[in-house]
Chimera marker file (.cmm) of the C-alpha trace (Angstrom):
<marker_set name="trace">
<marker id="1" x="109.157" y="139.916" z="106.514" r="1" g="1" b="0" radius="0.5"/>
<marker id="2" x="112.320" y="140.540" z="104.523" r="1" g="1" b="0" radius="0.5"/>
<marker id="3" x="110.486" y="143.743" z="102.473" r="1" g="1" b="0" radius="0.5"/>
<marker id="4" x="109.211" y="145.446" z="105.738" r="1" g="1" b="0" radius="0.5"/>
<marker id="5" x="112.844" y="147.626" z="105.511" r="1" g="1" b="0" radius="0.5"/>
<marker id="6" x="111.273" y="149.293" z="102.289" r="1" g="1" b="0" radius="0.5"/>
<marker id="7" x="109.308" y="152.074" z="103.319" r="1" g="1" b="0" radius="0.5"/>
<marker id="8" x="109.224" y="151.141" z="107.089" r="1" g="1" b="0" radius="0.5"/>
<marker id="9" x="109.160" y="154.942" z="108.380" r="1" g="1" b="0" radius="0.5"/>
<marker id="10" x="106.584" y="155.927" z="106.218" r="1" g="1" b="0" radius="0.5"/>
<marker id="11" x="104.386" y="153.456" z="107.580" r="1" g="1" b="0" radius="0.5"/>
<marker id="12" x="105.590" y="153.621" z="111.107" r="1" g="1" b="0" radius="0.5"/>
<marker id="13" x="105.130" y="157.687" z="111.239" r="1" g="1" b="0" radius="0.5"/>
<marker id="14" x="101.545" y="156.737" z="109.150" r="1" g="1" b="0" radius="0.5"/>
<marker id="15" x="100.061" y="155.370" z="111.983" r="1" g="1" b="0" radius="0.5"/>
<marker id="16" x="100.681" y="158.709" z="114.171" r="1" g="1" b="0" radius="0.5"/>
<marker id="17" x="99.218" y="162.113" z="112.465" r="1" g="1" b="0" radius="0.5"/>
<marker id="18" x="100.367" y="165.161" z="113.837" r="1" g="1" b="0" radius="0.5"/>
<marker id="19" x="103.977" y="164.132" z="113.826" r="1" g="1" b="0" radius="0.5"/>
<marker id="20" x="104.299" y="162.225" z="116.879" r="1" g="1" b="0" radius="0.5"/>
<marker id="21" x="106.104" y="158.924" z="115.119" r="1" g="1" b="0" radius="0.5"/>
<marker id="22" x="108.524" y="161.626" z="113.643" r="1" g="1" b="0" radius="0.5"/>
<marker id="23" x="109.707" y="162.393" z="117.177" r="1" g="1" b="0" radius="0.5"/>
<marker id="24" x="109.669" y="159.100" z="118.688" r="1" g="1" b="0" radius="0.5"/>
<marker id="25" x="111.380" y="156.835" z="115.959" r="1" g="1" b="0" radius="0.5"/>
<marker id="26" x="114.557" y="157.344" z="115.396" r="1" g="1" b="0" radius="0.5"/>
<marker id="27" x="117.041" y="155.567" z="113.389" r="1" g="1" b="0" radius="0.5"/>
<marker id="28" x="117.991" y="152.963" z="115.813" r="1" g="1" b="0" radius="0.5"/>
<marker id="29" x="114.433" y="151.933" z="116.542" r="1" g="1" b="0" radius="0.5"/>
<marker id="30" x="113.818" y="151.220" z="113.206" r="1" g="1" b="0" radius="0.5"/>
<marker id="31" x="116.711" y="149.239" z="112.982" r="1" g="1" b="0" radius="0.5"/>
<marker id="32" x="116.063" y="146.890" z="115.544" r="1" g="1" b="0" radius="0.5"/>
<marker id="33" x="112.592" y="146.347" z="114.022" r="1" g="1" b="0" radius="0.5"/>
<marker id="34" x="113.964" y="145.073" z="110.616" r="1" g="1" b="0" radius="0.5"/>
<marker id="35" x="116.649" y="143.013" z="112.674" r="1" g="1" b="0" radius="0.5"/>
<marker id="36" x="113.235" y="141.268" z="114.186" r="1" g="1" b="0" radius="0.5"/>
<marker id="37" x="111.182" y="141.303" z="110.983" r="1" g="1" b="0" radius="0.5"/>
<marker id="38" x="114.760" y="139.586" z="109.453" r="1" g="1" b="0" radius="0.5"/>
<marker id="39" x="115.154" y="137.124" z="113.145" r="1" g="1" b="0" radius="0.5"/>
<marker id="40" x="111.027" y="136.271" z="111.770" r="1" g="1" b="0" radius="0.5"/>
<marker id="41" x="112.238" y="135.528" z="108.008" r="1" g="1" b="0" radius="0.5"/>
<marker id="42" x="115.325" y="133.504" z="109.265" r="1" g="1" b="0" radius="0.5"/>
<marker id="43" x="113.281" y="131.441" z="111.314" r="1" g="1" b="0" radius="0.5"/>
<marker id="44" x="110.310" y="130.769" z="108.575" r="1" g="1" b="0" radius="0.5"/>
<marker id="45" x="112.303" y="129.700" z="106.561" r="1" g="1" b="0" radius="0.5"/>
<marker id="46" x="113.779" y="126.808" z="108.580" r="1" g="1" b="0" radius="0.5"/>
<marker id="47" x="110.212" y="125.191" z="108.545" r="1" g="1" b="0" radius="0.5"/>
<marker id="48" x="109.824" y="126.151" z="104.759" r="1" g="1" b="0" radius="0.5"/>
<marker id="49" x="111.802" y="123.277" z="102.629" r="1" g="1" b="0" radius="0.5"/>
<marker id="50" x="111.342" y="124.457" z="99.197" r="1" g="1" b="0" radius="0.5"/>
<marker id="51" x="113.372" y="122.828" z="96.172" r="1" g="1" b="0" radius="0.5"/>
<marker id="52" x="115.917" y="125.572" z="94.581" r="1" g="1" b="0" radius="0.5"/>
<marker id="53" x="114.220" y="127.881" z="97.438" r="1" g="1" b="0" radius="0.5"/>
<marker id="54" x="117.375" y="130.680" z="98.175" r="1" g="1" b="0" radius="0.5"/>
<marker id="55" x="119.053" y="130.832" z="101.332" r="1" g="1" b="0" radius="0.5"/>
<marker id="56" x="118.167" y="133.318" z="104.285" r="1" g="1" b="0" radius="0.5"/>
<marker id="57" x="121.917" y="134.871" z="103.239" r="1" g="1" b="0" radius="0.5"/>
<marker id="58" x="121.163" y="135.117" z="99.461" r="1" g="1" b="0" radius="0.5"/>
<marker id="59" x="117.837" y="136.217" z="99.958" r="1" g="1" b="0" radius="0.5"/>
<marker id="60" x="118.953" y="139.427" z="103.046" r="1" g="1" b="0" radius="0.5"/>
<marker id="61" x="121.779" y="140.096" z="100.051" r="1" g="1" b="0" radius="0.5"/>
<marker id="62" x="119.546" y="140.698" z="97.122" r="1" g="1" b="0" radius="0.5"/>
<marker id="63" x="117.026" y="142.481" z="99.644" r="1" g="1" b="0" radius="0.5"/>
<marker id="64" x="119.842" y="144.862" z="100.201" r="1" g="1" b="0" radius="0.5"/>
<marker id="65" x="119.625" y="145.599" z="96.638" r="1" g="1" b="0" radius="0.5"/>
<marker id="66" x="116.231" y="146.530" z="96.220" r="1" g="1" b="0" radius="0.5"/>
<marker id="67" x="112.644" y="145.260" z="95.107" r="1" g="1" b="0" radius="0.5"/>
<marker id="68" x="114.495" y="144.331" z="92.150" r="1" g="1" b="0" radius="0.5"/>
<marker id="69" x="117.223" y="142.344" z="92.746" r="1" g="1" b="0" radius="0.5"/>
<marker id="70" x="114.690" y="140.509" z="95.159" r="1" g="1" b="0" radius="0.5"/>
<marker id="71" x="112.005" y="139.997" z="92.928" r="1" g="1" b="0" radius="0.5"/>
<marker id="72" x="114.328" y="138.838" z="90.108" r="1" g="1" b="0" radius="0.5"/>
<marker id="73" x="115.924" y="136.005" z="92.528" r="1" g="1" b="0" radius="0.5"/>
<marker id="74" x="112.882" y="134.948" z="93.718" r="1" g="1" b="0" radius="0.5"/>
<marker id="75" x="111.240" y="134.590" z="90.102" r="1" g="1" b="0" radius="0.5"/>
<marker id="76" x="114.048" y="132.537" z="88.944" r="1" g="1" b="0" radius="0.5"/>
<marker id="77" x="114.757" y="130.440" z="91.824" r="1" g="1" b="0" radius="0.5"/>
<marker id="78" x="110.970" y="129.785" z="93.128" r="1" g="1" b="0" radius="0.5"/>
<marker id="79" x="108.867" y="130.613" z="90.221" r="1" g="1" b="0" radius="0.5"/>
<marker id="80" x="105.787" y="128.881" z="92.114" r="1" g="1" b="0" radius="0.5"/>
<marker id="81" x="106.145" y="130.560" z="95.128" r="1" g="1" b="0" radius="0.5"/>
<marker id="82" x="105.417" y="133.992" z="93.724" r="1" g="1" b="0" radius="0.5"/>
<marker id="83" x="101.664" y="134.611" z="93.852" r="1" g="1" b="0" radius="0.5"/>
<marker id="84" x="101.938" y="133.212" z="97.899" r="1" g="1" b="0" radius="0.5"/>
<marker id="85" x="104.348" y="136.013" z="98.468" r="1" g="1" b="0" radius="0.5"/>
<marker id="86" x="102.857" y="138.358" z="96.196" r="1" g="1" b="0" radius="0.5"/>
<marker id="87" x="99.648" y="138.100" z="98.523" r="1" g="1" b="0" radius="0.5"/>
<marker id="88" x="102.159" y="138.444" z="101.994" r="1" g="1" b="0" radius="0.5"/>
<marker id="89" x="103.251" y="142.102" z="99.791" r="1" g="1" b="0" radius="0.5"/>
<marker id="90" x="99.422" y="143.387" z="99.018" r="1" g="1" b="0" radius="0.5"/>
<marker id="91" x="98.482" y="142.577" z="102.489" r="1" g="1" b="0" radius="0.5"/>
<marker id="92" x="101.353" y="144.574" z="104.113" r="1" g="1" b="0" radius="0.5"/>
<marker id="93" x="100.957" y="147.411" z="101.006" r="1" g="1" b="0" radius="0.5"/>
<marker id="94" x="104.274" y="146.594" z="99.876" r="1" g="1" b="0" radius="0.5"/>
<marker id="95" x="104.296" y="148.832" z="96.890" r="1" g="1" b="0" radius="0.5"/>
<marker id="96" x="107.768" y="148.786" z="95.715" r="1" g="1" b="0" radius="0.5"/>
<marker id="97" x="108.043" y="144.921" z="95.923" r="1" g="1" b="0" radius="0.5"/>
<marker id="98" x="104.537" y="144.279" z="94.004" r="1" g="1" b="0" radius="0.5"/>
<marker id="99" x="105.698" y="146.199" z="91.417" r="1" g="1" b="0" radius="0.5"/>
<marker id="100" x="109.407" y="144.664" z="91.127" r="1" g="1" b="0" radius="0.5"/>
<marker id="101" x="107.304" y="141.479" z="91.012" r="1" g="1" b="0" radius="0.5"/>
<marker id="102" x="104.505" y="142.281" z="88.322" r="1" g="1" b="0" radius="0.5"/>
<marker id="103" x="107.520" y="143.450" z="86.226" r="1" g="1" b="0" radius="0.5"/>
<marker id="104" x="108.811" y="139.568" z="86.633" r="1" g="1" b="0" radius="0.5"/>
<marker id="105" x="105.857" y="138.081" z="85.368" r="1" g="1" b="0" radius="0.5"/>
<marker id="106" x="103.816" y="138.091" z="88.921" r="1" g="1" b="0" radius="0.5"/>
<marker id="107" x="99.705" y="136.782" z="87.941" r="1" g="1" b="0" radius="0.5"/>
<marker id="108" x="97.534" y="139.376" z="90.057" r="1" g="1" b="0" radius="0.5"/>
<marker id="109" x="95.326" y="137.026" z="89.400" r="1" g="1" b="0" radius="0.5"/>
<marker id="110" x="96.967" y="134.043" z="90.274" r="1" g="1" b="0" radius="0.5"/>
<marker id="111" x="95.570" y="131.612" z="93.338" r="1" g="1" b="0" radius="0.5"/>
<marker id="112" x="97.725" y="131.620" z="96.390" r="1" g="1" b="0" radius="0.5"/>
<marker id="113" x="97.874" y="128.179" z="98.142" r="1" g="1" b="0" radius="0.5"/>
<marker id="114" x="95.324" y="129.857" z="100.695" r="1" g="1" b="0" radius="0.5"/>
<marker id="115" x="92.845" y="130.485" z="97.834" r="1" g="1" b="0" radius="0.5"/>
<marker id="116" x="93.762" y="134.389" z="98.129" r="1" g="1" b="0" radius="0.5"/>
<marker id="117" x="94.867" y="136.205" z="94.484" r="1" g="1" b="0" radius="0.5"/>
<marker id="118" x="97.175" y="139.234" z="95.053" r="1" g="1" b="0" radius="0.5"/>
<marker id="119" x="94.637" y="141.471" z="93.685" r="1" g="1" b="0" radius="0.5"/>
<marker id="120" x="92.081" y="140.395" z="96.481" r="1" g="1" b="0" radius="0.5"/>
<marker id="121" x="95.474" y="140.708" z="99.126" r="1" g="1" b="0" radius="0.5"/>
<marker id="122" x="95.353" y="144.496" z="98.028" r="1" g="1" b="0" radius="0.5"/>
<marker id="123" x="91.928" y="145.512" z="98.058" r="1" g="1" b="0" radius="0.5"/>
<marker id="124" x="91.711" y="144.962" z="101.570" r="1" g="1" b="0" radius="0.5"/>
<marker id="125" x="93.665" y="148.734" z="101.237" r="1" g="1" b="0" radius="0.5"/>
<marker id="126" x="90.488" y="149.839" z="99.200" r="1" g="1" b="0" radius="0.5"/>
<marker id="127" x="90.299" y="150.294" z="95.651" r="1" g="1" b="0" radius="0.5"/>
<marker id="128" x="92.190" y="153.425" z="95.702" r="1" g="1" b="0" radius="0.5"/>
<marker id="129" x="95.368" y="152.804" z="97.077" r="1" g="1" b="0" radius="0.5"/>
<marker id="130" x="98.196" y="152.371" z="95.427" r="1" g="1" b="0" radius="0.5"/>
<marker id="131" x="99.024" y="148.877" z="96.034" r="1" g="1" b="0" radius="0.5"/>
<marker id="132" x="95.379" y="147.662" z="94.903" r="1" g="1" b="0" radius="0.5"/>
<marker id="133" x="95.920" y="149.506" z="91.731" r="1" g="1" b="0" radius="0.5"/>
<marker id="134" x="99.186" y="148.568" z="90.632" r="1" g="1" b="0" radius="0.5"/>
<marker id="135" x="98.229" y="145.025" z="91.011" r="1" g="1" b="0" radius="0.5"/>
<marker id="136" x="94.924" y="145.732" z="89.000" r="1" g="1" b="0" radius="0.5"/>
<marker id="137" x="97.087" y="147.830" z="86.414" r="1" g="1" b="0" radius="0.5"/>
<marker id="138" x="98.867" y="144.363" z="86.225" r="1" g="1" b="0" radius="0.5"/>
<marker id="139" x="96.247" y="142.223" z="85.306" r="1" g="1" b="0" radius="0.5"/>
<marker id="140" x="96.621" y="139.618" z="82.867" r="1" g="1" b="0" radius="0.5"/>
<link id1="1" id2="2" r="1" g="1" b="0" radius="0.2"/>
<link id1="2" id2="3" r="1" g="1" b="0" radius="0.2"/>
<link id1="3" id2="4" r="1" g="1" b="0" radius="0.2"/>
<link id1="4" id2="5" r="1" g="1" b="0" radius="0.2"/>
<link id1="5" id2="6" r="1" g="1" b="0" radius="0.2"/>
<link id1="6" id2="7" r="1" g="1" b="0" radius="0.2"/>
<link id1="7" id2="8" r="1" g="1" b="0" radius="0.2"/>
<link id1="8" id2="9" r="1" g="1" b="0" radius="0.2"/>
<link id1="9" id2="10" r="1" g="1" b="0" radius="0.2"/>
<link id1="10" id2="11" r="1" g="1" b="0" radius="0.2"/>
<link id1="11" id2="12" r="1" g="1" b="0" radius="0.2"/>
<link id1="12" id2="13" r="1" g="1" b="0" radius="0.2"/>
<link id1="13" id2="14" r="1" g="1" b="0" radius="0.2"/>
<link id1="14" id2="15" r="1" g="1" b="0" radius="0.2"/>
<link id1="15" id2="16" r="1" g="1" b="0" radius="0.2"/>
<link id1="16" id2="17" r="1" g="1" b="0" radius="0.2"/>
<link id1="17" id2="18" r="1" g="1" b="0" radius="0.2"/>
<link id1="18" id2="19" r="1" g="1" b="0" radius="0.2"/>
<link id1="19" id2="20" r="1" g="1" b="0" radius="0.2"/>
<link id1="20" id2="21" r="1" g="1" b="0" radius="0.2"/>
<link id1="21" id2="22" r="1" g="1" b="0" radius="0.2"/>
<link id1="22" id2="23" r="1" g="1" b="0" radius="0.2"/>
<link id1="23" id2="24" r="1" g="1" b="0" radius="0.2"/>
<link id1="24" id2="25" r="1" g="1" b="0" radius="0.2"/>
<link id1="25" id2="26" r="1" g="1" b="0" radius="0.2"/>
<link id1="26" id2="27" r="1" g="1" b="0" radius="0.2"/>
<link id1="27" id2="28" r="1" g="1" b="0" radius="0.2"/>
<link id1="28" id2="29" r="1" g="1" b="0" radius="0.2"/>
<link id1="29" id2="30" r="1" g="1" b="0" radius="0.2"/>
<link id1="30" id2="31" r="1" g="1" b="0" radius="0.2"/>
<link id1="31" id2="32" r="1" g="1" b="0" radius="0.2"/>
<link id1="32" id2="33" r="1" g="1" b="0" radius="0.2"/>
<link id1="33" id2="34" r="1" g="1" b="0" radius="0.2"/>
<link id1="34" id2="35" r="1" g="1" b="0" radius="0.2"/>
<link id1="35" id2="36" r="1" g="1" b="0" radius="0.2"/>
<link id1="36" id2="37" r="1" g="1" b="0" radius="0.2"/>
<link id1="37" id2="38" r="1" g="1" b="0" radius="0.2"/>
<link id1="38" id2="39" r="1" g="1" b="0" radius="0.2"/>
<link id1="39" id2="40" r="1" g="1" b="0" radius="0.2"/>
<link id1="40" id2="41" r="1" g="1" b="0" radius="0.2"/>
<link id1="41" id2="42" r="1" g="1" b="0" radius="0.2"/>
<link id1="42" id2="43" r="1" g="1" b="0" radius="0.2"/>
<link id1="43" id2="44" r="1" g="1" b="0" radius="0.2"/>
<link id1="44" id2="45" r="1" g="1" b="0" radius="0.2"/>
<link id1="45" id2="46" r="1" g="1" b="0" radius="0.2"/>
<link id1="46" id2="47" r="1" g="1" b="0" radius="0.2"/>
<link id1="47" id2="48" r="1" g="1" b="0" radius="0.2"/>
<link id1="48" id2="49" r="1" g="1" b="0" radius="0.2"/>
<link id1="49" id2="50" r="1" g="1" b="0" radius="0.2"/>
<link id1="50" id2="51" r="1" g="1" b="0" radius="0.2"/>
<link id1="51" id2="52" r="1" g="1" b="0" radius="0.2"/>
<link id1="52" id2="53" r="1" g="1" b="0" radius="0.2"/>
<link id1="53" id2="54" r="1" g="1" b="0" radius="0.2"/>
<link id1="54" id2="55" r="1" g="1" b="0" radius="0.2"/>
<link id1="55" id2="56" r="1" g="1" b="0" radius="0.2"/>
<link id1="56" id2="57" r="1" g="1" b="0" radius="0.2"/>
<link id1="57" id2="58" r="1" g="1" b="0" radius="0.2"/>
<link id1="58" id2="59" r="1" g="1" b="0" radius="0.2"/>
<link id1="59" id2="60" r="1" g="1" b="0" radius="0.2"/>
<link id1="60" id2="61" r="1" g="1" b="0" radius="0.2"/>
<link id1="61" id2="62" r="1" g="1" b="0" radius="0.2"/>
<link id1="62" id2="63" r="1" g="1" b="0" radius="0.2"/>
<link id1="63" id2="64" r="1" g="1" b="0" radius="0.2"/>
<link id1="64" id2="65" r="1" g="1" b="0" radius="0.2"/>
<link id1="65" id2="66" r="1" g="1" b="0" radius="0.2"/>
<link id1="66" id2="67" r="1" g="1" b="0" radius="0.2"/>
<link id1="67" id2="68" r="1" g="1" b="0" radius="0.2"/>
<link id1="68" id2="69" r="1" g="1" b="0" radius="0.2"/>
<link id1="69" id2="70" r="1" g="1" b="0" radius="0.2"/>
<link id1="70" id2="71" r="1" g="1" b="0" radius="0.2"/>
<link id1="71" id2="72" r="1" g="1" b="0" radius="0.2"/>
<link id1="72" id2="73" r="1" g="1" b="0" radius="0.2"/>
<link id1="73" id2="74" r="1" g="1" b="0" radius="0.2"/>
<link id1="74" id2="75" r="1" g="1" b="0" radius="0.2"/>
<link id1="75" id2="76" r="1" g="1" b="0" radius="0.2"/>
<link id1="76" id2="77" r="1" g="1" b="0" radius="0.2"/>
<link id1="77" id2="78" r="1" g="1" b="0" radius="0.2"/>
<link id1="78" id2="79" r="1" g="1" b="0" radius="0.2"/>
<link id1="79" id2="80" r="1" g="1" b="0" radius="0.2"/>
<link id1="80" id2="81" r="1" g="1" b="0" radius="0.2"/>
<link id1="81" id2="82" r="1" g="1" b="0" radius="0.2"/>
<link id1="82" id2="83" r="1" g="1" b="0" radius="0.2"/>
<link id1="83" id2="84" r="1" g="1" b="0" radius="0.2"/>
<link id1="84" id2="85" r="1" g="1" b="0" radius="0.2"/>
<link id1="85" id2="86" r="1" g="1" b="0" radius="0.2"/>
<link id1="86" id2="87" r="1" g="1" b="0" radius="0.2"/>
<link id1="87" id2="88" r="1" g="1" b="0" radius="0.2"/>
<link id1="88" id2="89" r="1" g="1" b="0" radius="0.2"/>
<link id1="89" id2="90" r="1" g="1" b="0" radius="0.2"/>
<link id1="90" id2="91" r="1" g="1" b="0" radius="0.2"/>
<link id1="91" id2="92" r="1" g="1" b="0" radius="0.2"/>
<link id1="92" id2="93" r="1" g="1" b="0" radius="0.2"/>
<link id1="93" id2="94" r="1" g="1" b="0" radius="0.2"/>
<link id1="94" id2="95" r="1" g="1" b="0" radius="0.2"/>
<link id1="95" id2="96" r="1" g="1" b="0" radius="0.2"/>
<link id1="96" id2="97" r="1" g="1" b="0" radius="0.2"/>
<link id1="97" id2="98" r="1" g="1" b="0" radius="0.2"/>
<link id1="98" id2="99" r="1" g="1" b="0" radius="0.2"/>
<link id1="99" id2="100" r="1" g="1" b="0" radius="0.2"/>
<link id1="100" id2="101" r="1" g="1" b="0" radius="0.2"/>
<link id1="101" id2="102" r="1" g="1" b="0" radius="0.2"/>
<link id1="102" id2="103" r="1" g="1" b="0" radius="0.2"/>
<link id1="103" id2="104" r="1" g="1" b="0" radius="0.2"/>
<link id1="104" id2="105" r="1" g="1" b="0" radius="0.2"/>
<link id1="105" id2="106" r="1" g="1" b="0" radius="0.2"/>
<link id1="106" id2="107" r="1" g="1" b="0" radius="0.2"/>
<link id1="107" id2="108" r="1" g="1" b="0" radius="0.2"/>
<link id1="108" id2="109" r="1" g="1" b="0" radius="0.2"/>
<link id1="109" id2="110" r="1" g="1" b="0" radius="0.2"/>
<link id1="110" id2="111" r="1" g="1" b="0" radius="0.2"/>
<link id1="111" id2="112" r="1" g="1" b="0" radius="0.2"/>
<link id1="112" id2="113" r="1" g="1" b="0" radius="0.2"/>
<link id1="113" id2="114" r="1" g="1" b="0" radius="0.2"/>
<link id1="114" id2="115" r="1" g="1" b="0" radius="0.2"/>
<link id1="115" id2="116" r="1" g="1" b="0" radius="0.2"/>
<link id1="116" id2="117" r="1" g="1" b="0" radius="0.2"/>
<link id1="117" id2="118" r="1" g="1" b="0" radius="0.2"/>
<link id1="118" id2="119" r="1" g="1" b="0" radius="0.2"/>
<link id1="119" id2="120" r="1" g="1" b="0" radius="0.2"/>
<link id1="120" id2="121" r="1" g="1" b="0" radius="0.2"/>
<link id1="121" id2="122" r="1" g="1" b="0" radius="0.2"/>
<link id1="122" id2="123" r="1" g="1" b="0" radius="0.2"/>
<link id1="123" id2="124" r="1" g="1" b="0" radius="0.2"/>
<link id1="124" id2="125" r="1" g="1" b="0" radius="0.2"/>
<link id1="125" id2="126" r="1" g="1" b="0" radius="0.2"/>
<link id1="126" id2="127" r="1" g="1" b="0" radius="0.2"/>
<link id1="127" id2="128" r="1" g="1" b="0" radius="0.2"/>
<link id1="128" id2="129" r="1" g="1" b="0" radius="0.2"/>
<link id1="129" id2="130" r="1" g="1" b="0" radius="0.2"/>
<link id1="130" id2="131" r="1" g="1" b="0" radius="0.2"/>
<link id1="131" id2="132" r="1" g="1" b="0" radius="0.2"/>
<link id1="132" id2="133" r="1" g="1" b="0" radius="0.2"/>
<link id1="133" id2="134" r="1" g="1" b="0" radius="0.2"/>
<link id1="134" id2="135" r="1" g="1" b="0" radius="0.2"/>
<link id1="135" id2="136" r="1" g="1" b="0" radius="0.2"/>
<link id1="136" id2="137" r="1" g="1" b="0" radius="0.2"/>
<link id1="137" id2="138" r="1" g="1" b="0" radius="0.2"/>
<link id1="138" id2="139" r="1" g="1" b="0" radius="0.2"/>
<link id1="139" id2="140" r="1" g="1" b="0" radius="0.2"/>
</marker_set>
């Protein structure tokens, strides 16, 4: 939920050819989306008790920062928890993200705890998209 900010309009104005979605969203509306998707993440989270697991505050902070900074505090803080959110990215086509993460030792391969690998996540994008091949670029 916290990655939906990264490339949000290009999604958003996806789903409308012709140009409509550049008309209708504006700044403001996107905003308020990523203040729900963030409202969503804060209250995950509460149910989620996960030893060394970052707070909602540290986690909005490094997202602020970039794929990067977000990756890199989630791979040292909840190592095992990577692949699970690496499938949440491929399914949503979070490029940016999936490949801050394969650069911090993400496992395309690797079995989420709902039997998914990121790599399968991705393909449901077809083969040719971008986030199916980064994460098959990836493999290791």
């Amino acid at each position: 939920m916290l990655t939906q900010r990264w490339g949000l309009r290009q999604q958003m104005e996806s789903m409308w050819p012709g140009g409509e979605a550049k008309l209708a969203l504006t700044d403001d509306m996107l905003n308020k989306l990523v203040e729900s998707f963030d409202r969503s993440a804060k209250d995950i989270l509460k149910h989620h008790d996960v030893a060394g697991r970052p707070t909602f505050e540290e986690l909005k902070a490094a997202r602020d920062r970039g794929p990067e900074a977000l990756a890199e505090l989630l791979a040292q803080r909840v190592p095992d928890q990577i692949v699970d959110i690496a499938v949440g990215s491929a399914a949503s086509g979070s490029n940016l993200f999936i490949a801050a993460l394969l650069k911090h030792g993400l496992n395309p391969n690797g079995i989420g705890s709902h039997g998914i690998t990121p790599v399968a996540a991705a393909e449901r994008h077809g083969k040719n998209s971008t986030v199916y091949q980064l994460l098959k670029g990836g493999q290791t």
